[in-house]
C-alpha positions as CSV (number, residue, x, y, z in Angstrom):
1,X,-177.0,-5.6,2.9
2,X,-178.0,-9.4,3.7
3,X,-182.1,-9.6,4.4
4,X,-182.4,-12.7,6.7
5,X,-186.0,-14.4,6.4
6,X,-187.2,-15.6,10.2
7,X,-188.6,-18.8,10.0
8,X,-193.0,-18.9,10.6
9,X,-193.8,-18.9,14.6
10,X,-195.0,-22.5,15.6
11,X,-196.9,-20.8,18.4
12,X,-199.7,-20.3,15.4
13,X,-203.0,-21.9,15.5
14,X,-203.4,-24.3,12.9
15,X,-206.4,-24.4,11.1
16,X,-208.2,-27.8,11.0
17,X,-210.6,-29.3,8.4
18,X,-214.6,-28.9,10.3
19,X,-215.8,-32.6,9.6
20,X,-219.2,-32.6,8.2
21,X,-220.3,-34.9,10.2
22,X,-219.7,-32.8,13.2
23,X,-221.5,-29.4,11.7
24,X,-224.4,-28.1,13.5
25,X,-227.6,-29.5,12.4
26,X,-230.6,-27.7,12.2
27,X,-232.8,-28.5,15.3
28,X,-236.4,-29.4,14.0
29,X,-239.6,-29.4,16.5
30,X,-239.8,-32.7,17.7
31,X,-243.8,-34.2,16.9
32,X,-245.8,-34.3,20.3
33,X,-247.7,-37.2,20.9
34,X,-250.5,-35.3,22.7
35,X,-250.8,-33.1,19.8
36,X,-250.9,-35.3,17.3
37,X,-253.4,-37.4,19.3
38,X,-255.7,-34.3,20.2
39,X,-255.6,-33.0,16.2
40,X,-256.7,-36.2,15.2
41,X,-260.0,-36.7,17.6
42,X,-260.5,-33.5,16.5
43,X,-260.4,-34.0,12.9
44,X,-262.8,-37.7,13.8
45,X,-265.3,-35.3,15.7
46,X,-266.0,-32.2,12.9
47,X,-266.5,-36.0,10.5
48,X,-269.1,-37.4,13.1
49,X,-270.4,-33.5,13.1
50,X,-270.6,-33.1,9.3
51,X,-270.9,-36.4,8.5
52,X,-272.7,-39.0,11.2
53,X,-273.8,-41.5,8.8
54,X,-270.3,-42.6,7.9
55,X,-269.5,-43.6,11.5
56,X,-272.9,-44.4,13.2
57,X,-275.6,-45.3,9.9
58,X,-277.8,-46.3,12.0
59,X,-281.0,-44.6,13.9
60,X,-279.9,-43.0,17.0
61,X,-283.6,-42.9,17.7
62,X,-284.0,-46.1,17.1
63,X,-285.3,-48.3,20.0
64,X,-285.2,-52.6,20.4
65,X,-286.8,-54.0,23.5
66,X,-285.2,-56.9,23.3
67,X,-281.6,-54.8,23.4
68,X,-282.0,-53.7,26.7
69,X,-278.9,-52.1,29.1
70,X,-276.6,-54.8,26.6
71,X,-272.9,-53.9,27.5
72,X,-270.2,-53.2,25.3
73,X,-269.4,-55.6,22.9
74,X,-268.9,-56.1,19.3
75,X,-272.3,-55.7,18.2
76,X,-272.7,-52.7,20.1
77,X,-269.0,-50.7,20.5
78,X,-270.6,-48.3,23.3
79,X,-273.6,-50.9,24.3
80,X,-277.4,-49.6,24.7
81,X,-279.1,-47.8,26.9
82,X,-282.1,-48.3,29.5
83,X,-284.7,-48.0,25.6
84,X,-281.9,-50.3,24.0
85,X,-280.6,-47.2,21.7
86,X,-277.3,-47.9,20.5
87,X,-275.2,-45.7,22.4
88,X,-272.0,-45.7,19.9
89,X,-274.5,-44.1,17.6
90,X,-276.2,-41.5,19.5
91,X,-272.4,-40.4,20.8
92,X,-271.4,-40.0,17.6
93,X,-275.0,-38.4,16.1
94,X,-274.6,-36.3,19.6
95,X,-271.3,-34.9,18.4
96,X,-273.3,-32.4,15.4
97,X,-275.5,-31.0,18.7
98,X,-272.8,-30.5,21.2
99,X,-270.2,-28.9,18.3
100,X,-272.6,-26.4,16.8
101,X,-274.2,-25.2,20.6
102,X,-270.3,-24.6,21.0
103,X,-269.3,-23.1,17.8
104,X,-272.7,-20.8,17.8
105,X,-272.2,-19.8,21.2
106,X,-268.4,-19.0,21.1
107,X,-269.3,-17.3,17.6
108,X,-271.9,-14.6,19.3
109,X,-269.1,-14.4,22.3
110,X,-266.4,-13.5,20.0
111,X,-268.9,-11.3,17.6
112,X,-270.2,-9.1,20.4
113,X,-266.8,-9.5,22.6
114,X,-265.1,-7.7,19.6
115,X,-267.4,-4.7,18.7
116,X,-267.9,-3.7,22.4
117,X,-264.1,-4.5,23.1
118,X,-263.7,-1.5,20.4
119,X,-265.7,0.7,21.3
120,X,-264.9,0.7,24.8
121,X,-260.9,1.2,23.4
122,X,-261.9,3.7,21.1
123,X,-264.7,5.7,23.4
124,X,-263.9,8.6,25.5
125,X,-263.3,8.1,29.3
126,X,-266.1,8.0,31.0
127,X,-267.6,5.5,28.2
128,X,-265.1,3.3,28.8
129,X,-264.4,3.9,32.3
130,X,-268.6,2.5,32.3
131,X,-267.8,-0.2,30.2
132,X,-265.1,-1.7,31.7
133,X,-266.2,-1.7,35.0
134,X,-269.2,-4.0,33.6
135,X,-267.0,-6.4,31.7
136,X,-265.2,-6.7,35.4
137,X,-268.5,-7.1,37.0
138,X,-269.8,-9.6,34.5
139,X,-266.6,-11.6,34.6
140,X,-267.0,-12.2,38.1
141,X,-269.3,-14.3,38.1
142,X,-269.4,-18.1,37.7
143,X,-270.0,-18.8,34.0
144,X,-272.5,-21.9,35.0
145,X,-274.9,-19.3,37.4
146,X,-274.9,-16.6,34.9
147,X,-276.2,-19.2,32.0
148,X,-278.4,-20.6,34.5
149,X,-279.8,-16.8,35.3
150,X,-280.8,-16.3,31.3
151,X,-282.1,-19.6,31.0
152,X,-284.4,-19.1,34.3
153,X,-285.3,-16.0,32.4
154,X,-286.0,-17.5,28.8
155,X,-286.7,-20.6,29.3
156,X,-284.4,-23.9,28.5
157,X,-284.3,-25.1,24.8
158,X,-281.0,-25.2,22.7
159,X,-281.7,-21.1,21.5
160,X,-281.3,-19.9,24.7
161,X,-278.9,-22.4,25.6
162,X,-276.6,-20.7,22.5
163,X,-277.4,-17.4,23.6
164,X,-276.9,-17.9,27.4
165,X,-273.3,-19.3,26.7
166,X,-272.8,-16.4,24.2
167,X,-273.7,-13.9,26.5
168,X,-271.9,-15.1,29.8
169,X,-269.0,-15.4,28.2
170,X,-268.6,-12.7,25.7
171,X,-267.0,-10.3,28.4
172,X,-263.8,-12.7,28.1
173,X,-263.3,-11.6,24.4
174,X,-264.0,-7.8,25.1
175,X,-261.6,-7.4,27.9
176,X,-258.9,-8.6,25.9
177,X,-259.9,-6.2,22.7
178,X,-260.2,-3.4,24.7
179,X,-256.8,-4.2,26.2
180,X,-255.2,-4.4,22.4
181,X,-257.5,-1.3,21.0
182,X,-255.3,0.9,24.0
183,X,-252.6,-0.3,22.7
184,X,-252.9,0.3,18.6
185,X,-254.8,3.7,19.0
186,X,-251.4,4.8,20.6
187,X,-249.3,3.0,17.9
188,X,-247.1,5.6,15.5
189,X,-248.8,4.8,12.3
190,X,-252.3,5.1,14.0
191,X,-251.0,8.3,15.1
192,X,-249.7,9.5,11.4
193,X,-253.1,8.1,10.2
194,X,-254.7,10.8,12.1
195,X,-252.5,13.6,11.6
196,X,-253.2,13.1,7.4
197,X,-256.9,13.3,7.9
198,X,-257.6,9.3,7.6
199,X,-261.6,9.1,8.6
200,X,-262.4,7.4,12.0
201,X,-264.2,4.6,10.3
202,X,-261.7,3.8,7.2
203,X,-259.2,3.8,10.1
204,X,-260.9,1.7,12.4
205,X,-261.1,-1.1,9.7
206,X,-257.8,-0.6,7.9
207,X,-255.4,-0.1,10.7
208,X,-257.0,-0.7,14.1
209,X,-259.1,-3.9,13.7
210,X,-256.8,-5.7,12.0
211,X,-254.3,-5.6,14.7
212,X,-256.7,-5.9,17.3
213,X,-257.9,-9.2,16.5
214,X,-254.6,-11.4,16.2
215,X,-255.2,-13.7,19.4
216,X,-259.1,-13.7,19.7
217,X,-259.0,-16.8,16.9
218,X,-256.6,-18.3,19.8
219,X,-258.5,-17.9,22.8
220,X,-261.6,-18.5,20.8
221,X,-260.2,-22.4,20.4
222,X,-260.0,-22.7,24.4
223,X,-263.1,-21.1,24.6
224,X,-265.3,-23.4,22.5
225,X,-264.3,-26.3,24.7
226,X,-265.2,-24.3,27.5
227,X,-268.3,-23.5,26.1
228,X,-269.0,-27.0,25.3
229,X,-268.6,-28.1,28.7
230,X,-271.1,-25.6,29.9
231,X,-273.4,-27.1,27.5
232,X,-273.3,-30.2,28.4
233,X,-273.6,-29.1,31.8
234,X,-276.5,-27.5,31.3
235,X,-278.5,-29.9,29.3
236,X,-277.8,-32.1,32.1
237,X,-279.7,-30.1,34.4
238,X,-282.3,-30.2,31.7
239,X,-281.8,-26.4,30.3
240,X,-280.4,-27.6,26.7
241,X,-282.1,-29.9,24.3
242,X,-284.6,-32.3,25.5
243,X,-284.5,-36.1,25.8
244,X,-284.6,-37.5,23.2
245,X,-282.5,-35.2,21.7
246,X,-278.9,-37.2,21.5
247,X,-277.4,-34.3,23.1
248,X,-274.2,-35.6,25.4
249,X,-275.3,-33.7,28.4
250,X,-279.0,-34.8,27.7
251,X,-277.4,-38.4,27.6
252,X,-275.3,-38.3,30.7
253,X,-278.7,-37.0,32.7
254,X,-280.9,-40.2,31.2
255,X,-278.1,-42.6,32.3
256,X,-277.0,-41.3,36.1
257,X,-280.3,-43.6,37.0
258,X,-278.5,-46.7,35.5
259,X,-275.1,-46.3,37.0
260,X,-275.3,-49.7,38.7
261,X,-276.6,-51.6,35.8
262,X,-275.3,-49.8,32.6
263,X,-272.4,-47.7,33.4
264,X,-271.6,-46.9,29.4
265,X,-275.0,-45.2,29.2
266,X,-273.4,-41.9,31.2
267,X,-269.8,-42.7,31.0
268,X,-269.0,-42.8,27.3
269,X,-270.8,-39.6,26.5
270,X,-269.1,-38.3,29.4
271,X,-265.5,-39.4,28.0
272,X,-266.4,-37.5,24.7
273,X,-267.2,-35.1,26.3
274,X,-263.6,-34.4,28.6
275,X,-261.9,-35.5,25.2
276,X,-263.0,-32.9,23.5
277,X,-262.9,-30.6,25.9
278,X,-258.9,-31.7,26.7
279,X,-258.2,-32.0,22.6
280,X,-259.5,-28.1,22.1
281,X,-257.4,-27.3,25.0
282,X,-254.4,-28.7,24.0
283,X,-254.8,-27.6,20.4
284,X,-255.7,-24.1,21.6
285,X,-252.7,-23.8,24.1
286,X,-250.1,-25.0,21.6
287,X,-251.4,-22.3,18.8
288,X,-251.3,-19.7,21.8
289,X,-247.4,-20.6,22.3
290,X,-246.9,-20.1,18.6
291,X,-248.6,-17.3,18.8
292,X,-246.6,-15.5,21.3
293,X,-243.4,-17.0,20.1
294,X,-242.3,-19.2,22.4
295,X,-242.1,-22.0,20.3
296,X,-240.6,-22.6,16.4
C-alpha cells in the first residue's frame, strides 16, 4: 500500500515577526500643567505660612511716611499701602493667618462632622431620623449668614471666626459619614463581627471607622479653601482679625477706600486669595478622581 503525503494548504495564515517597535506601549498619565502649577503655589504658601521671614524679612507692621500708596515696582514687588506698609510682605506674613483660620476651622468641621456622622449611622431610628433632618436643615442655609449668625452672637475676633466656620460647615462632613456608616454597618464582615460577639466599641474603631473615613481627607482639601474664602469674607466685613492684623480679608477691607489711587492695596491680597482658593480646588478635585478611580 503506497501512503501519498498531500502537500501543506497555502490557504494557512502565516505567522509574522511583531516588530518591537510597533508593540503596545504602556500609556503613562500625561503631567497637567494646572496641577503642577496649583501643587507648587501650594507648596510656596505652607513656606510663607511656616516660614514668612524667608520670603518677606521685613516688618509687615512696619510703617514709612515717606512710602506712601508707591506702586509696584522693584523696591516694593506688591507696592505700599495708604500707611506705606509693604504690601508684598504683609501678603505673604497674611498667608500664616488666613491658612491656620482655614486649617482650624476645617479641622473642628471634619472632627465634629465625623463623630456625629457615626452616631447618627450607628443610632437607632428615631435618633437618626432627628439627626438627619438637622444636618438637612443646617445645610440649607448659606454658609456666609450662618457664620455671620455665631459671630453676631459671640462677637468678631479670629476664635469665633474658627469656630463659626467650624460649626456652619461641619454638617457637610456628617452627611457624608452617616451616608458611609449605612453602608459598612450592613457590610458582611461587620455582620460576622457581630454574630462572634465583637464589642460595639472595639468594632466601631476596628472595622467601621476605618472605612468610613476614606474620602473625608478628600473633601476636607476642597473644603479648606472654602473655608478660607469665608474667612476672608468675613474679616472683610470686620468679623475676623482686626486691622492691623495682616489678615487678607482685613487687607482687602483697608484698601476698597484706595481703589482709585492704589489698586495693589486690595487687589493682590485679593489674587492670593482666589489662588489659593483655585490651587486647593484643583488639588482637591484631582485626588477626588483618584480616589474614585476614574483616573491612573
Amino acid at each position: 500500500m503506497t501512503v501519498t503525503l498531500s502537500p501543506l494548504s497555502t490557504d494557512a495564515p502565516a505567522l509574522t515577526p511583531v516588530d518591537p517597535a510597533r508593540r503596545p506601549v504602556r500609556r503613562r498619565s500625561r503631567p497637567r500643567p494646572g496641577l503642577l502649577a496649583a501643587g507648587a503655589y501650594l507648596i510656596l504658601l505652607v513656606l510663607a505660612a511656616a516660614w514668612p521671614a524667608a520670603l518677606a524679612p521685613a516688618d509687615p507692621l512696619a510703617a514709612d511716611p515717606l512710602g506712601v500708596l508707591s506702586p509696584p515696582s522693584g523696591s516694593h514687588w506688591f507696592g505700599t499701602d495708604h500707611l506705606g506698609r509693604d504690601v508684598w510682605t504683609r501678603v505673604v506674613h497674611g498667608a500664616g493667618h488666613s491658612l491656620t483660620i482655614g486649617v482650624a476651622a476645617t479641622a473642628i468641621a471634619v472632627t465634629g462632622g465625623v463623630l456625629l456622622g457615626l452616631l447618627a449611622g450607628l443610632a437607632h431610628r428615631v435618633a437618626d431620623e432627628a439627626l438627619s433632618r438637622t444636618f438637612d436643615a443646617v445645610s440649607a442655609f448659606p454658609l456666609l449668614l450662618l457664620a455671620l449668625l455665631f459671630i453676631a452672637v459671640a462677637g468678631p475676633g479670629t476664635v469665633s471666626l474658627i469656630i463659626a466656620i467650624g460649626t456652619a460647615t461641619l454638617p457637610h462632613y456628617a452627611r457624608v459619614v452617616r451616608g458611609q456608616t449605612l453602608l459598612v454597618r450592613r457590610a458582611n464582615y461587620v455582620e460576622q463581627a457581630v454574630t462572634f460577639g465583637l464589642s460595639r466599641p472595639r468594632l466601631v474603631l476596628r472595622h467601621v471607622l476605618p472605612n468610613v473615613v476614606g474620602p473625608v481627607p478628600v473633601l476636607a482639601v476642597i473644603g479648606l479653601g472654602e473655608a478660607i474664602l469665608v474667612a476672608a469674607g468675613l474679616s472683610f466685613l470686620g468679623m475676623g482679625p482686626q486691622p492691623p492684623s495682616p489678615e487678607w480679608g482685613a487687607m482687602l477691607s483697608e484698601g476698597r477706600n484706595y481703589l482709585q489711587v492704589g489698586w495693589w492695596i486690595s487687589i493682590l491680597p485679593g489674587l492670593a486669595v482666589t489662588a489659593t482658593v483655585v490651587s486647593l480646588t484643583v488639588v482637591g478635585r484631582h485626588w477626588q478622581a483618584r480616589f474614585d478611580g476614574r483616573r491612573r
